[in-house]
VOGU-3710 file (C-alpha; in Angstrom, 3 decimals, decimal comma):
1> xxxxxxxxxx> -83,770/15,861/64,898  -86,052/13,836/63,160  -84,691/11,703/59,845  -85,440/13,074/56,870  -86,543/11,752/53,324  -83,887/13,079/50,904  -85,060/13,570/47,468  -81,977/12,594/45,901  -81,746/15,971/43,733  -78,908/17,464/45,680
11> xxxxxxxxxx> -79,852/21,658/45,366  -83,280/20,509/46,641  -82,717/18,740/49,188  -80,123/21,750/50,471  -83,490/23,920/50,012  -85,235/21,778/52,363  -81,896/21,812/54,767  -81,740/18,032/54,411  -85,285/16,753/52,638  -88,944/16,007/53,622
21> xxxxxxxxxx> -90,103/14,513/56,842  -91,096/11,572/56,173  -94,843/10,886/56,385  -95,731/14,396/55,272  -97,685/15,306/52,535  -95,661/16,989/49,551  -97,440/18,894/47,305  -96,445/19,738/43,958  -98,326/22,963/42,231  -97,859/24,772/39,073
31> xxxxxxxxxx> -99,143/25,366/35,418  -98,483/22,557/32,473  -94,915/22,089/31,533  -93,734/23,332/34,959  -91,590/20,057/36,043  -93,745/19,351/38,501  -94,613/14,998/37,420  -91,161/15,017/36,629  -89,642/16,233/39,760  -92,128/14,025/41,780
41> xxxxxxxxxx> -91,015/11,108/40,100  -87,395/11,797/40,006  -88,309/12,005/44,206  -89,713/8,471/43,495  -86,850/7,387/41,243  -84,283/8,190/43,545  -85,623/6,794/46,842  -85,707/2,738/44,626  -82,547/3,520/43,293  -80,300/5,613/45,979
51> xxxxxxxxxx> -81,767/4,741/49,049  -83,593/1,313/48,770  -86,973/2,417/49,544  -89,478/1,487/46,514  -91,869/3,345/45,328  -95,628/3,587/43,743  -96,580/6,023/41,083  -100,291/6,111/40,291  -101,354/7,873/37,125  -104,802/9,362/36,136
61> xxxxxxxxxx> -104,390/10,711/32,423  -101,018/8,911/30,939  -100,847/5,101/30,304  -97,299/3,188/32,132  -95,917/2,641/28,807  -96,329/6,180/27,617  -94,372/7,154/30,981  -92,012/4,151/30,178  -91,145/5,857/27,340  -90,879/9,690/27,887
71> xxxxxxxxxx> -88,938/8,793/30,791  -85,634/6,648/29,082  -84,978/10,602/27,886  -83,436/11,027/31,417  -81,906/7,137/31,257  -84,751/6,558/34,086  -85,636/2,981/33,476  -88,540/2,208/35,145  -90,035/-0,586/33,843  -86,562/-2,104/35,160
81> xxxxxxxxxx> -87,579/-1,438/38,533  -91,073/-2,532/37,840  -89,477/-5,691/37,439  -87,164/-5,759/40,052  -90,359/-5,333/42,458  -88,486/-1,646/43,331  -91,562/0,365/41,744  -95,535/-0,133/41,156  -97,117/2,191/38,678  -100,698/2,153/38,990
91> xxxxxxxxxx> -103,360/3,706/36,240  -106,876/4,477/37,352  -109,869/6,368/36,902  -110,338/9,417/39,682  -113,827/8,045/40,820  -111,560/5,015/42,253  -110,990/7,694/45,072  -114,675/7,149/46,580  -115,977/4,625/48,519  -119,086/2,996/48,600
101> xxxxxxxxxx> -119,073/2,119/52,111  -118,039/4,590/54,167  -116,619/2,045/56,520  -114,358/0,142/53,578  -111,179/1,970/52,099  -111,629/3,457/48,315  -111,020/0,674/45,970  -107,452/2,862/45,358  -106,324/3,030/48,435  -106,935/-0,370/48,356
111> xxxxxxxxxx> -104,361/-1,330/44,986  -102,209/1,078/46,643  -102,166/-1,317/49,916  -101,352/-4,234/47,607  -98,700/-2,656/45,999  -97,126/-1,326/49,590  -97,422/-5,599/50,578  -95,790/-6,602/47,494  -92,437/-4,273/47,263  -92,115/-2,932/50,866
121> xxxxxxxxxx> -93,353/0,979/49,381  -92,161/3,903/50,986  -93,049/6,645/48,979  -95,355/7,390/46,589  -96,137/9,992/43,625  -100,147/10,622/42,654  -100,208/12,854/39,580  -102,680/14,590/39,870  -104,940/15,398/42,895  -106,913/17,836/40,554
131> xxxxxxxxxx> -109,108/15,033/38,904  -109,623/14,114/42,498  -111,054/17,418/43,540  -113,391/17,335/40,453  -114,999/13,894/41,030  -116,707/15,520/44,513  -120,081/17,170/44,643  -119,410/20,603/46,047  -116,491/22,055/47,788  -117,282/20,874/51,660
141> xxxxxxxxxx> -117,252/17,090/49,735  -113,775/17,990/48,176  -111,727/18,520/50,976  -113,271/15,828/53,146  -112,411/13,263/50,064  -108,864/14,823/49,454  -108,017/14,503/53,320  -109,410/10,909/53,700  -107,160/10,142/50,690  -103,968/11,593/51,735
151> xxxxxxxxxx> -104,260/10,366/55,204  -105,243/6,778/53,904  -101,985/7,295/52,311  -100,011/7,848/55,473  -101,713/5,436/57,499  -100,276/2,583/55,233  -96,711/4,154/55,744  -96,561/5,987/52,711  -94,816/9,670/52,608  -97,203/11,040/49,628
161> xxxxxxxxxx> -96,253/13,532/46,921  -99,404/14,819/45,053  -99,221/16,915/42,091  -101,880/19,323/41,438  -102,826/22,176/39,092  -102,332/26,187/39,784  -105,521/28,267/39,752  -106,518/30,168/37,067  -106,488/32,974/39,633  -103,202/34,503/40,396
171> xxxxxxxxxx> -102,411/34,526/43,910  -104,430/32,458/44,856  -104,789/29,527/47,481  -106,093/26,488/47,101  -107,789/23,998/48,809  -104,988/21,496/48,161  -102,414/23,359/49,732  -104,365/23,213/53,368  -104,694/20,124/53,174  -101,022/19,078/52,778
181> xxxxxxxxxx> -98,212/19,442/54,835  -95,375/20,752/52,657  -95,998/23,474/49,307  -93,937/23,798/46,840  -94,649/26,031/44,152  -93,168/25,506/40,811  -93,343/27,593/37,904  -92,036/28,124/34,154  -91,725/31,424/32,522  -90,750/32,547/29,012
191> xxxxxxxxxx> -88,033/35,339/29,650  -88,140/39,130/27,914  -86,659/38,340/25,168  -88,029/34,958/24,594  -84,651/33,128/24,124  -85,612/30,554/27,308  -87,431/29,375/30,380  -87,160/30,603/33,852  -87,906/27,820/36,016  -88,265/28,684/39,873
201> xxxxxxxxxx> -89,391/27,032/42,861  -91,119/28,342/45,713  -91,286/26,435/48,876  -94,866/28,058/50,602  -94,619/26,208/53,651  -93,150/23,169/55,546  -94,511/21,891/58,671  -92,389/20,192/60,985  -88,749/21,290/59,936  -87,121/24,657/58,172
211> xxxxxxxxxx> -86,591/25,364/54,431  -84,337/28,448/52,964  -86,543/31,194/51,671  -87,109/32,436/48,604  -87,263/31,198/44,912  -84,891/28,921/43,838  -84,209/28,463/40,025  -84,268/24,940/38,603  -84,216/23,473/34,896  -84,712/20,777/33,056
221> xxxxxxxxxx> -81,886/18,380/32,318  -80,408/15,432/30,370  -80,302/13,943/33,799  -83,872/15,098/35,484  -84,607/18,503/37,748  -81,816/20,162/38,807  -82,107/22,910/41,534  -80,186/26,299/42,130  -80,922/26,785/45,639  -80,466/30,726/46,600
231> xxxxxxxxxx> -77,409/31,683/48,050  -76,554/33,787/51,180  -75,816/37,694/50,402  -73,875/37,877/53,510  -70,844/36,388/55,703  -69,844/37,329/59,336  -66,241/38,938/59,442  -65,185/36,287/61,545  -65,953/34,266/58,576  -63,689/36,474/56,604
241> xxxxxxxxxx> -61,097/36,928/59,274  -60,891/32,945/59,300  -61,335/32,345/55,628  -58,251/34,893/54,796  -56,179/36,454/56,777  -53,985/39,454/56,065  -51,417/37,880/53,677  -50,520/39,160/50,738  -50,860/37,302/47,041  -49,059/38,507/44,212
251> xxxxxxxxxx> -50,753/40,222/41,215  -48,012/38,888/39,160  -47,223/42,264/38,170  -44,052/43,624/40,321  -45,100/47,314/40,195  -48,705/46,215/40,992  -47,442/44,743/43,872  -45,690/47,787/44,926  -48,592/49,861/44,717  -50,386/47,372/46,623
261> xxxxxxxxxx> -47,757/47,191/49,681  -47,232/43,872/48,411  -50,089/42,296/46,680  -53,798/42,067/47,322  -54,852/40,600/50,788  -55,815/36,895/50,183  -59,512/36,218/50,412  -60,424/39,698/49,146  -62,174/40,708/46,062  -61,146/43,354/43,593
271> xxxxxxxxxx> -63,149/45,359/40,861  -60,633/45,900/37,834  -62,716/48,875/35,842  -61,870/50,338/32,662  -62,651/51,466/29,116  -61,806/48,717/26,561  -59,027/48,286/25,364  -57,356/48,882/29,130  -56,185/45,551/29,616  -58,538/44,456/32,146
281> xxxxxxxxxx> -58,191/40,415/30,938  -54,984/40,298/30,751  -54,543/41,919/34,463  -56,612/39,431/35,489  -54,657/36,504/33,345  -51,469/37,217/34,552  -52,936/36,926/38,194  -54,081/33,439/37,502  -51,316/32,706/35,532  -48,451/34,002/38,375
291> xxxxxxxxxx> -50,530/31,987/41,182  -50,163/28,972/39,193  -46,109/29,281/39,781  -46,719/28,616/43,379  -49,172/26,369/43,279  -52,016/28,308/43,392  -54,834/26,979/41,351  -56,947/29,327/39,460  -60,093/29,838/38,194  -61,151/32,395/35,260
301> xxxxxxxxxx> -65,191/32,754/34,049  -65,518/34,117/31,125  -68,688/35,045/29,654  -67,080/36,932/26,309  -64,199/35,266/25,045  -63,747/31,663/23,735  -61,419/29,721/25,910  -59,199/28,763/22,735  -59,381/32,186/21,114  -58,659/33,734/24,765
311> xxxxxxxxxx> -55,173/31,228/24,968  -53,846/32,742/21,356  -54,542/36,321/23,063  -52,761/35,743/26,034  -49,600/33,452/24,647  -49,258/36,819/22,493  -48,888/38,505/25,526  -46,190/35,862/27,404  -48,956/34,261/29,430  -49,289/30,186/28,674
321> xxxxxxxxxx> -52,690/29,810/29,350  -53,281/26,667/27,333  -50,044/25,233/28,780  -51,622/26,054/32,216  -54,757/24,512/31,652  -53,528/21,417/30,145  -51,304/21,245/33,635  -54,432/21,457/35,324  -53,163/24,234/37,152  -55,841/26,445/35,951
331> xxxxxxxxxx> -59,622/25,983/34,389  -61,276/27,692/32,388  -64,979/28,008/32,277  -66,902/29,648/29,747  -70,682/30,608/29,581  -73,231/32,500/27,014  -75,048/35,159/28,794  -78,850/34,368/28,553  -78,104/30,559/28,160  -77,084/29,938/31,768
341> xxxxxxxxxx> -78,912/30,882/35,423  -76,404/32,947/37,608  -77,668/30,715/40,416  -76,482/27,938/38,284  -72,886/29,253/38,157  -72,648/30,274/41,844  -74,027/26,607/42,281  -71,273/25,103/40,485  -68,821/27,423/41,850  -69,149/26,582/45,061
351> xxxxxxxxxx> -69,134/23,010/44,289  -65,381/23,808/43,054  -64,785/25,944/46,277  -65,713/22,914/48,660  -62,406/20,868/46,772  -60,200/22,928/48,582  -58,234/23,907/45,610  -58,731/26,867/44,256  -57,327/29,749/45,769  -57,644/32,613/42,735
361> xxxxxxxxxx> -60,575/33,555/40,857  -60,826/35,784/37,454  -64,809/36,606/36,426  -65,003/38,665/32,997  -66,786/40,425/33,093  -69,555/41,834/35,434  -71,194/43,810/32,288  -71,990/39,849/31,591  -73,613/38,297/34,545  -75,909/41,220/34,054
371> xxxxxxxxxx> -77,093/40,282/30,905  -77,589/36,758/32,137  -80,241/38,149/34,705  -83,559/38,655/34,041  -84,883/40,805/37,143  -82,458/44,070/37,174  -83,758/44,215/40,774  -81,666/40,808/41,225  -78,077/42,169/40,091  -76,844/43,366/43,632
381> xxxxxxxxxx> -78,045/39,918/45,128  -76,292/38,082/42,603  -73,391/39,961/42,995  -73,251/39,709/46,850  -73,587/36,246/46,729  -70,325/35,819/44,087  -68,280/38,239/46,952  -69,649/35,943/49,982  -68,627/32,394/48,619  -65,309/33,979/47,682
391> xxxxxxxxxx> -64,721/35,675/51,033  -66,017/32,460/53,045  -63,531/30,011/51,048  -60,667/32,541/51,324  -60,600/32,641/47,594  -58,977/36,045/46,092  -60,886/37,380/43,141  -60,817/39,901/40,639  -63,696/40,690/38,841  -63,341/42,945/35,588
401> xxxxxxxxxx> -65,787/45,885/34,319  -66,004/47,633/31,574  -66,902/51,382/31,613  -69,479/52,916/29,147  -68,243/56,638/29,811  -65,707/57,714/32,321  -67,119/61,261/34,135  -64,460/63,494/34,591  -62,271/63,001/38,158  -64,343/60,824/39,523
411> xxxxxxxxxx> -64,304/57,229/37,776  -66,064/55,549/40,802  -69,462/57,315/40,154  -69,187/55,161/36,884  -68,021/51,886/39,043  -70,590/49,414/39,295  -71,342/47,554/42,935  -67,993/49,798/44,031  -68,968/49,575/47,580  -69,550/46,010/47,613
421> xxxxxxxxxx> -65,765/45,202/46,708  -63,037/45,448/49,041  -60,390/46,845/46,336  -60,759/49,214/43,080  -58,432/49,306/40,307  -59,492/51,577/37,579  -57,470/51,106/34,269  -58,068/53,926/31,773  -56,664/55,619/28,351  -54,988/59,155/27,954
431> xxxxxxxxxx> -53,089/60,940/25,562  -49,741/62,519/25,464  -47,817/64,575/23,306  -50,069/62,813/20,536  -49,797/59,655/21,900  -52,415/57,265/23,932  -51,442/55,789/26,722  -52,644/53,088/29,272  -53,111/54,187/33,241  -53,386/52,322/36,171
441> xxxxxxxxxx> -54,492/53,680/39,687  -56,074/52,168/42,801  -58,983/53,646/44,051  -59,323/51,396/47,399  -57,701/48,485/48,671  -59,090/47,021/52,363  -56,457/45,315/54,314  -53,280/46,929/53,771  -51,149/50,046/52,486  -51,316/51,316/49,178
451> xxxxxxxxxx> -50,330/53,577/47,214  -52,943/55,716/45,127  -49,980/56,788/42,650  -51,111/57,265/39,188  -48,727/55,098/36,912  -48,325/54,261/33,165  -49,502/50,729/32,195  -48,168/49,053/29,076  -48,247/45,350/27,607  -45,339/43,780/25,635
461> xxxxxxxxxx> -44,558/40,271/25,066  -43,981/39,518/28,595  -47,414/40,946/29,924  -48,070/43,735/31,841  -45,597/45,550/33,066  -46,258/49,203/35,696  -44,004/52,067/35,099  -42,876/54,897/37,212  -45,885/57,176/38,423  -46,602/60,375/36,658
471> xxxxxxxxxx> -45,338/63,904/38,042  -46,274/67,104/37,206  -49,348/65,897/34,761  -53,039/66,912/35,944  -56,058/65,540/34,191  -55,053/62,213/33,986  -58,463/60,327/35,104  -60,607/63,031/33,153  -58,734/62,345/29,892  -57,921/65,808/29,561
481> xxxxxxxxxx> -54,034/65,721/30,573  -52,037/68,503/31,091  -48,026/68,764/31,210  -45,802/66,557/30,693  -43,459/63,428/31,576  -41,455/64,178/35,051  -38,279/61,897/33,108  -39,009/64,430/29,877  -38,986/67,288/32,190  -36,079/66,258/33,996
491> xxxxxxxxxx> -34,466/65,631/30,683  -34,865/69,541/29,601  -33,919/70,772/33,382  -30,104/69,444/32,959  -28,885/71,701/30,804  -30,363/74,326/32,636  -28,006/73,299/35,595  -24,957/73,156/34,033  -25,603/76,106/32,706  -26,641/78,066/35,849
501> xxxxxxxxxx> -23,380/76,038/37,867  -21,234/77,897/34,982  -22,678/81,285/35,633  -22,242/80,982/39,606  -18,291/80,118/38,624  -18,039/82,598/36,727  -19,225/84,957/38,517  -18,123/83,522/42,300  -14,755/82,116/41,465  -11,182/84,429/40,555
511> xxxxxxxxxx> -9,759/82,233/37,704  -7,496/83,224/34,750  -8,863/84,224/30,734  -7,768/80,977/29,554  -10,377/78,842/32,634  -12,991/82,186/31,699  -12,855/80,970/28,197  -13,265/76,839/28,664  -16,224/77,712/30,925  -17,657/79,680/28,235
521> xxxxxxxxxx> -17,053/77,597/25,449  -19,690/74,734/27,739  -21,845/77,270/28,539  -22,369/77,469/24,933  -22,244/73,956/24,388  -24,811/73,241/26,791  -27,012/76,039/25,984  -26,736/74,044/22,261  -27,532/71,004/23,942  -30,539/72,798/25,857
531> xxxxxxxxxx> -31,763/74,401/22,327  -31,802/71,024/20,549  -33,731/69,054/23,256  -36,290/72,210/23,378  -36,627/71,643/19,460  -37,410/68,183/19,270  -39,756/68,433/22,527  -41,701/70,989/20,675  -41,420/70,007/16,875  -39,308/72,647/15,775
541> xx> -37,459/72,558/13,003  -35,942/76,598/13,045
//
C-alpha cells in the first residue's frame, strides 16, 4: 500500500482511511465562508509542523500579513515558520499562470521552483484556482492552462491542494474537478432555525486509494477544522459476541436484577421509557453509580440537566454522584441540543471507548439527540451508530425516553427506535385507591431470562427500590387500573378463614357447650375484625 500524506486533522484523515496520496491533486470546492483556505492551510500547517515536510502557500486576493494575522486566531504562527525556512507564502497576480514561451515554465511555477530549492517543499496550498480559470480566453484554453499548472506542480514534487469556487449552478460539475485527482466538497449551511452552521464535507472522488462515503460534518474551531467523520450503522454479531458476552451487570437495583435473571447482559443496550416524573434518571444513575462499586467506570450524557444541579438531585436520592465524579470513577458530560453535532458526540465518544475504561453508559435522553439533528431523516442513523460503538466496545448502555402519551396496553407503539434496542423497560404512573403510583415492567430483554412481572417502583432516600409484583390488578399499563393490592386482598381474606375453619368445627367436630361457646365467642371476634378491615378499605364510617 502506497504511503500516504496525512493531513494532520485526525477525523479527516480517518475519512480518507489514512490521508492523500501523495502527488495527487486535492481540490478544495465550496461557497465563501465554507472552510475551505482554512482547511487547506491547516493541511499545509501540519505537514511543517507534525511531519517535517515544509510547505508553500501562494495567495491571489489576500496579502501574507493579512493571513499572518487572521491566522494567530488558531495560534498558527506562520510567519514563525516563514522564518524557520519551514513555509514560503507567495502573493501574485493570476496572469503569472501563463507563459510567454510555450517552451519556458509560467513565471509562477517558476517562484514556486525557487521556493521548493530553498526549504525542501512538499506540499503546497494555491487559493484559488478560480482566478486562474478566468485569466484564459475560452473554455478549451482553461483547462489546457489549469492542467499544465497542476502538473507543473507535481513535476517539481509538490502534492498540490487548490481551492476553488462552487458554481452558481447547483449540481453542477466543474471543470476543476476533472482535472484533479481528489474532490472534496465542502459546504456551510444556516440551520432551520437559524441558531448555527452546518458544516459538511463531501469527498466526490479519490483516485488511487478508498475514502468512507457520505457527508461528514466538520466546524470551525479555536484550534482549526475539525472533522466528524460518519460512523458505521452496523456491527457483525461476532463483533457483539466478542465485545460482550453473556454476563450479567447489575442494575444496582436488587429487584431489577431479579426481574432481569440477574442483571442486563453486558454489552447490551436498553431503552428506559416513561412519562415524566417515572424516574427514568435516576434508574439510570443508580446503574452508573452501583458499577462504580466494582470498578466499573461510567459514563452519563446528559443533554437536560446541569451536571451540578443533577448531583443535588441524586445525593437527595442516596446516590453520590459528585463524590463519584470527583473519584473519577464516573464523568459526566453535558451538551445543549442545537449547540453540538451528534457526529461530534459519537466522535468523542468513541475516543473515550478506545481507553478501555468505560464499561457503563447513561444517555438522557433520546427526546434530546433529536433535537440536536437537523435532517429528521438522520435520527435512525444517528441512533444506530450510538447502539454499534456501544455493542463493538462491550459497553452496557441505557438510554432514557420520555413518552408524550402512553396508548392504552400497548406502550411500545409509543417507544421510539424499540426495535433497534436489545432491552425495553417501560416505567409508567397509575393510580390506586386515590393514590399514584410508579410501575416498572420489561418489555424485552435479549440475552437472558426475564421476568415480564408488573411491579411497583418507588424512590426513598436510598434510591430506587422494586417491590413485589401486582396480583389481581388489570389496567395497569393503560392507566385505567382495576382491583386491588394482592397483600390488601390477602389482608381482608384472613378473617374469612378463621371464620370458615370455626364453622367446619363446629359443625364437623362433637365438643361440649362450654368449647361451642369459646368457638363462638372468635367467630364473633373475627367477624369484628373482618367488619373493621372492610370499613377502613372502603371509607366507611357506619
Amino acid at each position: 500500500m502506497p504511503r500516504l500524506m496525512k493531513t494532520g486533522i485526525e477525523g479527516l484523515d480517518r475519512v480518507l482511511c489514512g490521508g492523500f496520496l501523495y502527488h495527487n491533486s486535492i481540490l478544495l470546492k465550496g461557497a465563501p465562508g465554507c472552510g475551505k483556505t482554512t482547511l487547506g492551510i491547516q493541511t499545509v500547517y501540519n505537514g511543517a509542523t507534525q511531519f517535517d515536510e515544509p510547505g508553500v502557500i501562494v495567495l491571489f486576493e489576500q496579502f501574507p500579513q493579512q493571513l499572518y494575522r487572521d491566522l494567530m486566531s488558531y495560534n498558527w504562527d506562520l510567519d514563525g515558520l516563514v522564518k524557520q525556512n519551514k513555509l514560503r507564502v507567495i502573493f501574485s497576480e493570476p496572469s503569472q499562470v501563463l507563459s510567454k514561451d510555450k517552451m519556458a515554465d509560467p513565471p509562477l511555477i517558476a517562484e514556486i521552483q525557487n521556493a521548493v530549492m530553498e526549504i525542501g517543499a512538499k506540499r503546497i496550498l494555491v487559493d484559488s484556482v478560480s482566478h486562474i480559470l478566468n485569466v484564459a480566453h475560452d473554455a478549451h484554453s482553461a483547462r489546457e492552462l489549469l492542467l499544465r499548472f497542476i502538473n507543473g506542480l507535481k513535476t517539481i514534487g509538490l502534492t498540490p491542494l487548490l481551492t476553488a469556487e462552487a458554481e452558481n449552478r447547483e449540481g453542477a460539475i466543474g471543470l476543476d474537478e476533472y482535472l484533479t485527482d481528489c474532490v472534496l466538497l465542502l459546504s456551510s449551511e444556516a440551520a432551520k432555525d437559524k441558531t448555527f452552521h452546518i458544516r459538511q464535507i463531501n469527498i466526490r472522488k479519490t483516485r488511487g486509494h478508498d475514502h468512507v462515503r457520505g457527508r461528514h460534518v466538520f466546524q470551525l474551531t479555536n484550534k482549526g477544522v475539525e472533522v466528524y467523520p460518519r460512523l458505521p450503522e452496523k456491527t457483525t454479531e461476532d463483533e457483539r459476541a466478542e465485545g460482550s458476552g453473556l454476563t450479567k451487570v447489575s442494575s444496582g437495583i436488587k429487584g431489577l436484577d431479579d426481574i432481569l435473571g440477574g442483571g442486563y447482559t453486558r454489552g447490551t443496550s436498553t431503552i428506559i421509557a416513561g412519562m415524566p416524573g417515572t424516574y427514568k434518571t435516576t434508574l439510570g444513575v443508580q446503574f452508573l453509580v452501583k458499577g462504580a462499586e466494582p470498578n466499573e467506570h461510567g459514563l452519563f450524557i446528559s443533554f437536560s440537566e446541569q451536571p451540578q444541579f443533577l448531583a443535588r438531585l441524586m445525593q437527595e436520592k442516596g446516590l453520590p454522584v459528585a463524590e463519584k465524579v470527583k473519584s473519577g470513577e464516573l464523568d459526566v458530560w453535558h451538551f445543549i441540543p442545537k449547540e453540538i453535532y451528534m457526529e461530534e458526540v459519537l466522535y468523542r465518544l468513541e475516543a473515550e471507548f478506545k481507553k478501555g475504561r468505560t464499561t457503563r453508559l447513561v444517555v438522557d435522553a433520546i427526546n434530546e439527540i433529536e433535537r440536536s439533528i437537523e435532517d429528521p431523516g438522520s435520527y435512525k442513523d444517528i441512533m444506530a451508530a450510538f447502539l454499534t460503538l456501544c455493542s463493538a466496545y462491550g459497553v452496557t448502555s441505557l438510554f432514557t425516553q420520555k413518552m408524550d402519551k402512553q396508548s392504552g396496553a400497548q406502550p411500545l407503539a409509543d417507544i421510539n427506535y424499540a426495535s433497534m434496542f436489545d432491552g425495553i423497560i417501560f416505567l409508567g404512573t397509575i393510580e390506586i385507591e386515590s393514590s399514584v403510583h410508579k410501575v416498572i415492567s420489561v418489555l424485552k430483554m435479549r440475552g437472558g431470562n426475564y421476568s415480564s412481572d408488573l411491579r411497583e417502583l418507588t424512590c426513598d432516600a436510598k434510591g430506587l427500590s422494586v417491590k413485589d409484583k401486582f396480583v389481581g390488578l388489570s389496567g395497569i399499563l393503560s392507566g385505567n387500573v382495576k382491583g386491588q393490592y394482592k397483600k390488601n386482598v390477602e389482608e381482608l381474606f384472613q378473617p374469612l378463614y378463621f371464620i370458615r375453619d370455626f364453622i367446619h368445627m363446629i359443625a364437623d367436630t362433637p365438643m361440649e357447650e362450654s368449647q361451642r361457646a369459646g368457638i363462638l365467642e372468635n367467630l364473633k371476634s373475627e367477624s369484628n375484625k373482618l367488619v373493621d378491615k372492610l370499613k377502613t378499605h372502603f371509607d366507611v364510617k357506619k
